[in-house]
N, C-alpha and C positions, 0 to 999 in steps of 0.2 A: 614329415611326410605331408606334402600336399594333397588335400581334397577339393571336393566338387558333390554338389548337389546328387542324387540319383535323378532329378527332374532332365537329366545329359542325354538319359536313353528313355525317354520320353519316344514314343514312337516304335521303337525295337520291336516290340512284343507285336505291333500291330502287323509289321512290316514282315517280321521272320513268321506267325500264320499265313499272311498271303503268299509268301512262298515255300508255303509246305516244311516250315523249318521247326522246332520244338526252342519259342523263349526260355522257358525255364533251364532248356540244359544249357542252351549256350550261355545264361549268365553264371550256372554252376562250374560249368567246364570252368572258368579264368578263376573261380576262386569267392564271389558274391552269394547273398543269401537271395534266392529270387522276389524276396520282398519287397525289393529295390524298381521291381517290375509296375508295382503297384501305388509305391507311395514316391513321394518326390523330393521331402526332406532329409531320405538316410545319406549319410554323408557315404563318399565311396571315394579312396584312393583313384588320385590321378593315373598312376600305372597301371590300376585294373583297368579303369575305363577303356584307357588305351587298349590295351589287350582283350577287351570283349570285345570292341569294336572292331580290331581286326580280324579276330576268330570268326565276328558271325559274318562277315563281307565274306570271309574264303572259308563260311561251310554251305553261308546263303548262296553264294555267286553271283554277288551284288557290289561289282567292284564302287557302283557308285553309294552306298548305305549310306552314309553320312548327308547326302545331298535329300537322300529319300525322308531321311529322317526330320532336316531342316523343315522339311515341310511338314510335318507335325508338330511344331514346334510355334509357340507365341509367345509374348511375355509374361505371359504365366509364369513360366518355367526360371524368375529370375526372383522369383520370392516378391517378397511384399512391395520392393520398389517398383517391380514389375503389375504386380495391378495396379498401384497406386496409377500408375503412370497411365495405362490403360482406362481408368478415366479421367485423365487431366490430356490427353492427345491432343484433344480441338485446344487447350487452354495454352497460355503461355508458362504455366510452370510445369507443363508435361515432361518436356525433353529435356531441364535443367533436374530433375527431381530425380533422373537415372541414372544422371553424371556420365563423365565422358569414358570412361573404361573401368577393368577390374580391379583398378584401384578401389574403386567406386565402392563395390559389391562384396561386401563381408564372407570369409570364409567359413 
């Protein structure tokens, strides 16, 4: 079973208050602990993610959530390469210390 970060829905909870929606249920509805809301390292199935993701765009009415989300989103959310990196940006080993895809980035 592949995983991913809880750091994925980074933004959710922000996005589903502004529009009047309850984070906690919508990450219960698919099956997640709402802790996930909070912290950024619980590991959380690929599948679920998916399917939060969907459920909360069509209880939000937010066909675009995923775009809304991005934008809450930095490299923070990529663990430790990602800060690293965030301060090495000006430098020449910023962009080689991320590597070029999910190869990269340990599961």
């Amino acid at each position: 079973m592949a995983t991913t970060r809880s750091a994925g829905i980074r933004g959710l909870a922000v996005i589903a208050g502004r529009c009047g929606g309850e984070p906690a249920a919508l990450v219960r509805a698919v099956g997640l602990d709402p802790a996930v809301l909070d912290h950024d390292d619980i590991p959380v199935a690929e599948h679920r993610l998916a399917r939060l993701l969907d459920h909360a765009a069509r209880e939000l009415d937010l066909p675009d959530l995923g775009l809304r989300m991005a934008a809450e989103h930095d490299l923070g959310m990529l663990g430790q390469p990602g800060v690293a990196s965030l301060g090495l940006a000006w430098t020449t080993g910023g962009p080689s210390l991320v590597g070029c895809g999910p190869a990269q980035h340990p599961r």
